[in-house]
MIZA-565042 format. One record per residue (C-alpha): x, y, z. Coordinates in steps of 0.1 Angstrom, whole numbers, padded with zeros to 4 digits, always signed. Each point is the difference from the previous one (the first is absolute). Layout:
<rozas>
XYZ
...
</rozas>
This chain:
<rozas>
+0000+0000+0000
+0030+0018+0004
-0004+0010+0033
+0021-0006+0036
-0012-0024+0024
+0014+0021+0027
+0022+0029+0004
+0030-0018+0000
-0009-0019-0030
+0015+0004-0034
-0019+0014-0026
-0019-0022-0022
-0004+0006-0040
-0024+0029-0007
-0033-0005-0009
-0021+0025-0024
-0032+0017+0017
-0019-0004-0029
-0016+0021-0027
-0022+0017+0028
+0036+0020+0011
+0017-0008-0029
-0003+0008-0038
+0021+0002-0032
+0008+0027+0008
+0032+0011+0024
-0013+0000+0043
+0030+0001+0022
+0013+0019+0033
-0031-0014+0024
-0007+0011+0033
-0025-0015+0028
-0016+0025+0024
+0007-0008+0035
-0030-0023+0003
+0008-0021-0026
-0029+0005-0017
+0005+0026-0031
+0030-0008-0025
+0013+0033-0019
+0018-0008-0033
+0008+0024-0030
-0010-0012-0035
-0001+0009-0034
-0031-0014-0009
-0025+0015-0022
-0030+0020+0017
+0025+0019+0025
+0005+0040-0004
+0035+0001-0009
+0029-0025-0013
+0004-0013+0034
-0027+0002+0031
-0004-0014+0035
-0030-0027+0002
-0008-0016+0030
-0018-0037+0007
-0015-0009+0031
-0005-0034+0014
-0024-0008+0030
+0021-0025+0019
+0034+0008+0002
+0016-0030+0003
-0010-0009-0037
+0027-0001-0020
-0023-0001-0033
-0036+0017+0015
+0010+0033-0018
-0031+0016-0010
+0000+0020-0039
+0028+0030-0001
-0017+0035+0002
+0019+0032-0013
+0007+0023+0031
-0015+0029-0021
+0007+0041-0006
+0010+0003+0035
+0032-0021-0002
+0001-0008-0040
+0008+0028-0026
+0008-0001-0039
+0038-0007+0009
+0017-0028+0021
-0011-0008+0039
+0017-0030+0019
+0013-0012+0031
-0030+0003+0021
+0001-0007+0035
-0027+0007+0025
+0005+0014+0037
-0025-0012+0025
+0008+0019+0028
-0013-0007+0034
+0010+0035+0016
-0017+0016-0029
-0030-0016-0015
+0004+0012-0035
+0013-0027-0025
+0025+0015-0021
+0010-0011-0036
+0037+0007-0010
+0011-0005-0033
+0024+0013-0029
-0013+0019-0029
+0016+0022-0026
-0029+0019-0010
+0007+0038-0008
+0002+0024+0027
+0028-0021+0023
+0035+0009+0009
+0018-0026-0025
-0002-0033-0023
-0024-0017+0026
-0012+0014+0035
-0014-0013+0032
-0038+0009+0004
-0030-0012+0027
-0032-0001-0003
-0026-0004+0027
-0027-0023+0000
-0035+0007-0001
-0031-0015+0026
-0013-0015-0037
+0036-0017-0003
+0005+0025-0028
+0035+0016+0001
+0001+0041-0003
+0022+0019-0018
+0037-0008+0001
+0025+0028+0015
+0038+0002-0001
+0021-0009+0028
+0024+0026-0010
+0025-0014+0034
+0005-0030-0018
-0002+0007-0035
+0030+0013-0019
+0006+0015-0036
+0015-0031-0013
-0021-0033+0004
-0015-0016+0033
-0019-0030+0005
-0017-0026+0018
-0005+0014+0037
-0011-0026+0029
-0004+0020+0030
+0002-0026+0033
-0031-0007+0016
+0005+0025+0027
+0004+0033-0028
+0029+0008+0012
+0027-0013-0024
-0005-0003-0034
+0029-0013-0030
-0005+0002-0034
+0026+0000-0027
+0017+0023-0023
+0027+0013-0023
+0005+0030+0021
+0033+0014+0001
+0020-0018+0026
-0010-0036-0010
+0021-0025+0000
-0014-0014-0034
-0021+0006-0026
-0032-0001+0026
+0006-0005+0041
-0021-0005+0029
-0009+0034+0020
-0017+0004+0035
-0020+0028+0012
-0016+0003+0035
-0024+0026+0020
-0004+0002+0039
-0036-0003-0002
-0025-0007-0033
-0013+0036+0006
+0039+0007-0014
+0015+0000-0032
+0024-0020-0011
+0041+0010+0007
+0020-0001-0032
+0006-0034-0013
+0035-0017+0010
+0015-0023-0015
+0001-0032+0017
+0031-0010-0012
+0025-0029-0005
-0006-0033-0002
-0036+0010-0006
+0008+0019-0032
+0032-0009-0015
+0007+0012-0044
-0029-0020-0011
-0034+0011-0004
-0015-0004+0034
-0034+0003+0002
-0038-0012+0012
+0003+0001+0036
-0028-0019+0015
-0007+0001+0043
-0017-0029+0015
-0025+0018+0023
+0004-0032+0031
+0039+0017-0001
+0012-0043-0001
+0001-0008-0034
+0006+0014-0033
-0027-0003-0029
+0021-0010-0035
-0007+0015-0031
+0003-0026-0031
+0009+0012-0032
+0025-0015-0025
+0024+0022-0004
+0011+0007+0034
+0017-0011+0027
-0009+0007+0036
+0014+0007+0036
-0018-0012+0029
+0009+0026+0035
-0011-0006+0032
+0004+0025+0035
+0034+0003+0016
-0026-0009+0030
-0029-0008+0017
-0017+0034-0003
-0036-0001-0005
-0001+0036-0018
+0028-0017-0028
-0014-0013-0033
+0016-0027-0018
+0002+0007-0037
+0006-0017-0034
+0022+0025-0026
-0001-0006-0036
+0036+0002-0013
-0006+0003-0040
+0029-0013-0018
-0016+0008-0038
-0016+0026-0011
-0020-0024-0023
-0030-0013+0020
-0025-0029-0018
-0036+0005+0005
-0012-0009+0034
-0031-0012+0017
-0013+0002+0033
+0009-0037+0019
-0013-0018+0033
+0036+0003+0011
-0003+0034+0001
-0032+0004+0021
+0009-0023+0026
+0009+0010+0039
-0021+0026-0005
+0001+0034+0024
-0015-0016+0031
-0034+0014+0006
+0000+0027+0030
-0037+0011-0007
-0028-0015-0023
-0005+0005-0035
-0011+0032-0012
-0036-0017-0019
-0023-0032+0005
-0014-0007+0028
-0004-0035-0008
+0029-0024-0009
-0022-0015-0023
+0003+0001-0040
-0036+0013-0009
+0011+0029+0015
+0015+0029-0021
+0036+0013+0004
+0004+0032+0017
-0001+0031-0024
+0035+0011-0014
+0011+0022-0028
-0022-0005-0030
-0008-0036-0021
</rozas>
């Protein structure tokens, strides 16, 4: 199924989601909210707003692997007529409002590809997106995945100072009333002169969620020690350029960001009922 019996398990061969996440079309660079029960991918597929949107799929129990309702398009609020990836949605507990970070490089930003957030809606709709100006730069910025908490977030770029092509950058705010410091770059042996990129926290701060795709290789980091407010973290070190079309797999889904309050939707497990509202179908 290619999933891991445990955590200290070895990953098994990756099994494809299926036509109801994937398409012919390119979906890549998912995400789980913190519940484990909406999956945020970018795709290429026809019907989006621009060559390349953020669509989400929800499922109703999260520990299936392959119960992935149909993909819906998150809509104007996130989506534009240019590029949006990289999603990653903050659940806060100290704040209440679930927060969308992605990359976009729509016109109006600082560079190539900024950082934005959008706030969603009672509905499950998302409003419009704003610029994070702290962690956006004028040259190209990506993927951000704050921790659970809001308080640190890394994302990576090919900001002056990296160490490569692309490196992994941290930011962090005293509170989530605060912006975001200046990203820093995390340095050596995280980034090294390849391409490293697609940071990924595990929101249980144990063990790292992998992402699969073909081209890459990947580094698995853990805590220096025990420290409940540490995430572990997976760090996609791109040693090509080249990249072949991907697909969304089970592999990728699996030890989900442990559930710290119930799903934002149903209130019945069951399948007859309908999936909470998100973004537009």
């Amino acid at each position: 199924m290619g999933l891991a019996a445990s955590v200290d398990s070895p990953w098994e061969p990756p099994v494809n989601l299926g036509p109801l996440v994937n398409t012919t079309a390119n979906e890549s660079v998912p995400s789980l909210s913190r519940d484990g029960h909406w999956l945020f991918i970018k795709s290429t597929r026809p019907g989006g707003l621009g060559s390349v949107d953020i669509w989400a799929s929800y499922r109703f129990d999260k520990h299936d692997d392959f119960g992935w309702q149909p993909s819906v398009n998150l809509g104007p609020g996130v989506n534009s007529a240019f590029s949006e990836q990289g999603a990653s949605l903050l659940e806060n507990d100290n704040d209440g409002r679930p927060l969308l970070y992605f990359g976009s490089d729509r016109p109006g930003g600082m560079g190539g590809s900024d950082i934005y957030v959008s706030e969603q809606m009672p509905d499950g709709s998302f409003g419009p997106a704003i610029l994070v100006p702290q962690l956006s730069s004028p040259n190209n910025d990506q993927r951000p995945v704050p921790r659970f908490d809001g308080l640190e977030l890394f994302l990576f770029s090919d900001r002056p100072g990296s160490l490569g092509a692309t490196d992994i950058w941290v930011s962090t705010r005293e509170s989530v009333h605060d912006s975001w410091s200046t990203p820093v770059n995390v340095g050596a042996p995280v980034n090294s002169e390849f391409n490293d990129a697609q940071a990924y926290l595990a929101s249980d701060r144990r063990d790292p969620l992998l992402r699969i795709e073909s081209s890459r290789r990947f580094w698995r980091l853990r805590p220096l020690r025990d420290d409940p407010n540490q995430n572990a973290g997976a760090v996609d070190r791109q040693k090509a350029n080249v990249s072949r079309s991907a697909g969304i797999t089970a592999a990728e889904t699996k030890r989900a960001w442990a559930g710290r309050r119930g799903a934002r939707g149903p209130r019945s497990a069951g399948r007859n009922v309908a999936a909470p509202a998100m973004g537009r179908r």
